[in-house]
C-alpha positions as protocol buffer text, in pm:
chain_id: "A"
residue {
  index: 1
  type: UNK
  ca { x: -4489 y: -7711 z: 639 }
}
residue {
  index: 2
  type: UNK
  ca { x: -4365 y: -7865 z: 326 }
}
residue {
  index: 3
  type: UNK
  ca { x: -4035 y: -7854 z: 432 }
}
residue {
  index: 4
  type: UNK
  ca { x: -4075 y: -8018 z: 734 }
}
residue {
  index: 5
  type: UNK
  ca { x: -4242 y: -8260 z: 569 }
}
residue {
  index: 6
  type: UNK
  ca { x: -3945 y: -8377 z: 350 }
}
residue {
  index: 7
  type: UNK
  ca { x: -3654 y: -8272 z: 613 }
}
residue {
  index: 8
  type: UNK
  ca { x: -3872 y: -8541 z: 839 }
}
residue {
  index: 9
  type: UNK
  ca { x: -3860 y: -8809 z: 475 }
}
residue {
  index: 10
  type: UNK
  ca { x: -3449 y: -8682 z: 412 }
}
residue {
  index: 11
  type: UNK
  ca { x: -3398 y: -8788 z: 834 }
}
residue {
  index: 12
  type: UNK
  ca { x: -3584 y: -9113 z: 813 }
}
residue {
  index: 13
  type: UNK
  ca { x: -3367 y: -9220 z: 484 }
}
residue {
  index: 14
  type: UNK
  ca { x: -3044 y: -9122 z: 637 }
}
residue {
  index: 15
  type: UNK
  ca { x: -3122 y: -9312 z: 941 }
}
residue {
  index: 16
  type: UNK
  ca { x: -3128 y: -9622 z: 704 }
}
residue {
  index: 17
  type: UNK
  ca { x: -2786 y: -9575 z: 573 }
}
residue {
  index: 18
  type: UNK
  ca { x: -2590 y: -9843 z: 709 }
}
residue {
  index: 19
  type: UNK
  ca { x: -2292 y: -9740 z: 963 }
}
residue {
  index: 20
  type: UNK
  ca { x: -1969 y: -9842 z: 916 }
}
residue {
  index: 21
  type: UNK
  ca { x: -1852 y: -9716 z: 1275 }
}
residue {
  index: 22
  type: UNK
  ca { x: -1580 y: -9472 z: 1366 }
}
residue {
  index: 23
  type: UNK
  ca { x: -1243 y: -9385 z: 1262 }
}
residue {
  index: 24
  type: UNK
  ca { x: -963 y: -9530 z: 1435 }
}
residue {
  index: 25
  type: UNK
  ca { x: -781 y: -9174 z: 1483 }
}
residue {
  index: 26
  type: UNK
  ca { x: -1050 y: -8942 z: 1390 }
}
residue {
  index: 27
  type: UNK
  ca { x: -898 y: -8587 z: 1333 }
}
residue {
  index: 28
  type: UNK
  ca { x: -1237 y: -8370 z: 1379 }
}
residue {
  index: 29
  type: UNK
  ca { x: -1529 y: -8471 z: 1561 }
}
residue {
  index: 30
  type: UNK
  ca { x: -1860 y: -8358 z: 1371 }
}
residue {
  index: 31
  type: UNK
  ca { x: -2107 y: -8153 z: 1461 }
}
residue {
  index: 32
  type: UNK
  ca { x: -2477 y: -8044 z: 1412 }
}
residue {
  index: 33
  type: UNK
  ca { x: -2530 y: -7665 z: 1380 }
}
residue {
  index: 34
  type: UNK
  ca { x: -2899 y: -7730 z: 1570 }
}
residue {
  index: 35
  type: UNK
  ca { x: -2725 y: -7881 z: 1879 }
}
residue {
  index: 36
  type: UNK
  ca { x: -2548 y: -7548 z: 1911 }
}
residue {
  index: 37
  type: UNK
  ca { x: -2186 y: -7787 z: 1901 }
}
residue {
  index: 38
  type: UNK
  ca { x: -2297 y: -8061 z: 2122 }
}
residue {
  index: 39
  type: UNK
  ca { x: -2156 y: -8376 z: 1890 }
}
residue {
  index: 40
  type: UNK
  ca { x: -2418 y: -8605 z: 1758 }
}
residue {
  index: 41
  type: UNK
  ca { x: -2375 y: -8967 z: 1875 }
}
residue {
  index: 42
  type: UNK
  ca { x: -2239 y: -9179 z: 1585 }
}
residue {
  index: 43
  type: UNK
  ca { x: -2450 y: -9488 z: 1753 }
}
residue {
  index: 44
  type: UNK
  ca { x: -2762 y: -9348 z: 1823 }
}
residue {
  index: 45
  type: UNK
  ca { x: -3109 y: -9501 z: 1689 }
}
residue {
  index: 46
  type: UNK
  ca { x: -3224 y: -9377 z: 1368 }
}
residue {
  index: 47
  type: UNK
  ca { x: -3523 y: -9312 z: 1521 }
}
residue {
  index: 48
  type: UNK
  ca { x: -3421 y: -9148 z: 1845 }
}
residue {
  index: 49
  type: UNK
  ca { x: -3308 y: -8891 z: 1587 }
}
residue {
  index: 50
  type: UNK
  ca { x: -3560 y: -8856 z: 1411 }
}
residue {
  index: 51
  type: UNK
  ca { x: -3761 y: -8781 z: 1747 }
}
residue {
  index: 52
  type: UNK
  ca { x: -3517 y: -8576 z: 1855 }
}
residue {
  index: 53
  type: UNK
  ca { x: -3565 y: -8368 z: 1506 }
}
residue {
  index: 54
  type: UNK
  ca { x: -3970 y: -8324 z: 1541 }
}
residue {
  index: 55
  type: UNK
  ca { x: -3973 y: -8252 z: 1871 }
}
residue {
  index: 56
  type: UNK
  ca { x: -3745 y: -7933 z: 1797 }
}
residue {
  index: 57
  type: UNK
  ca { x: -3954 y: -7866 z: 1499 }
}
residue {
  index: 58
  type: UNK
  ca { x: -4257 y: -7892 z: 1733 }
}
residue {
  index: 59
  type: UNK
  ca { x: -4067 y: -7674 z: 2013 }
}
residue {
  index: 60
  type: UNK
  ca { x: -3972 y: -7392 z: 1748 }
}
residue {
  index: 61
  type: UNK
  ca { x: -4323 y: -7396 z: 1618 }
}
residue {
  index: 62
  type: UNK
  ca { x: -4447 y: -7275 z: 1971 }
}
residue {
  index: 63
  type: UNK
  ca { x: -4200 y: -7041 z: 2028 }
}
residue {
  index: 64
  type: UNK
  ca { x: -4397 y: -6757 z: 1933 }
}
residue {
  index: 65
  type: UNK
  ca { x: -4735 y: -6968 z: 2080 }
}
residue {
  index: 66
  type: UNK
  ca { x: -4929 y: -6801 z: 2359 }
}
residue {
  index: 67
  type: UNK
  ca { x: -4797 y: -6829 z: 2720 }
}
residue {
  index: 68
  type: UNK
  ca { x: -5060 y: -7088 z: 2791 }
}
residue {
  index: 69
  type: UNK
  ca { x: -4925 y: -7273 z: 2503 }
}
residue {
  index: 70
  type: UNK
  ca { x: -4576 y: -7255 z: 2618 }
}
residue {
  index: 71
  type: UNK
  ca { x: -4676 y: -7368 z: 2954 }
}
residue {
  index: 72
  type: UNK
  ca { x: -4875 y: -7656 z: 2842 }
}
residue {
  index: 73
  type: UNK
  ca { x: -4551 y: -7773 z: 2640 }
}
residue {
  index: 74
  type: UNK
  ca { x: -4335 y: -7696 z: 2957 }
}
residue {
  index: 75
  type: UNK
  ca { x: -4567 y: -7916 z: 3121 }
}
residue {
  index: 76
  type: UNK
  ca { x: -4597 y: -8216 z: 2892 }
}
residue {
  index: 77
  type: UNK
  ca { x: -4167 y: -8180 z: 2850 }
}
residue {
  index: 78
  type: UNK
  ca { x: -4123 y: -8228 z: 3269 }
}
residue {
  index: 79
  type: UNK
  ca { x: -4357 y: -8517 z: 3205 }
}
residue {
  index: 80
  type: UNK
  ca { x: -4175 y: -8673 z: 2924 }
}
residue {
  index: 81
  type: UNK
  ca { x: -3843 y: -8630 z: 3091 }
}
residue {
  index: 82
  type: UNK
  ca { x: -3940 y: -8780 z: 3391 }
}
residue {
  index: 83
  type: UNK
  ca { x: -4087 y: -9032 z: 3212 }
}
residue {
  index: 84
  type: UNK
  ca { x: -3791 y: -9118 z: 3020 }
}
residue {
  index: 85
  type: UNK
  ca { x: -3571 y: -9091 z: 3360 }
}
residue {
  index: 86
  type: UNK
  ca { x: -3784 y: -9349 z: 3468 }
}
residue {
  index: 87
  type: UNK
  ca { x: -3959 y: -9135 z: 3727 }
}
């Protein structure tokens, strides 16, 4: 719990950190470990990422829930994502 708490405090500084944009000729494109090597968008809102970042936290935390739990979180994800699609 406690380390959620600060990797939460560690995401919400970084997203302050100015960004000075992207290489002209990058020769690597970086990657997070957690998106399994999608790339992370270099222009993304600090705070879309730091969404993006609890809700895995929240998702891993009812991985071993009940299967009620794990439906209700199905359910409320098809809701968001429809939401979000504008659905």
């Amino acid at each position: 719990m406690l380390n959620e708490v600060y990797n939460r405090r560690i995401i919400e500084l970084a997203g302050n950190i100015p960004r000075l944009g992207r290489l002209a000729q990058p020769d690597a494109t970086a990657t997070d470990p957690r998106d399994a090597g999608e790339p992370r968008p270099d222009d993304s809102a600090p705070e879309l990422q730091v969404a993006r970042y609890d809700l895995k936290l929240a998702l891993s935390a009812t991985a071993d829930g009940t299967r009620e739990e794990q439906l209700r979180v199905a359910e409320i994800l098809r809701t968001a994502a429809a939401d979000i699609r504008g659905k």
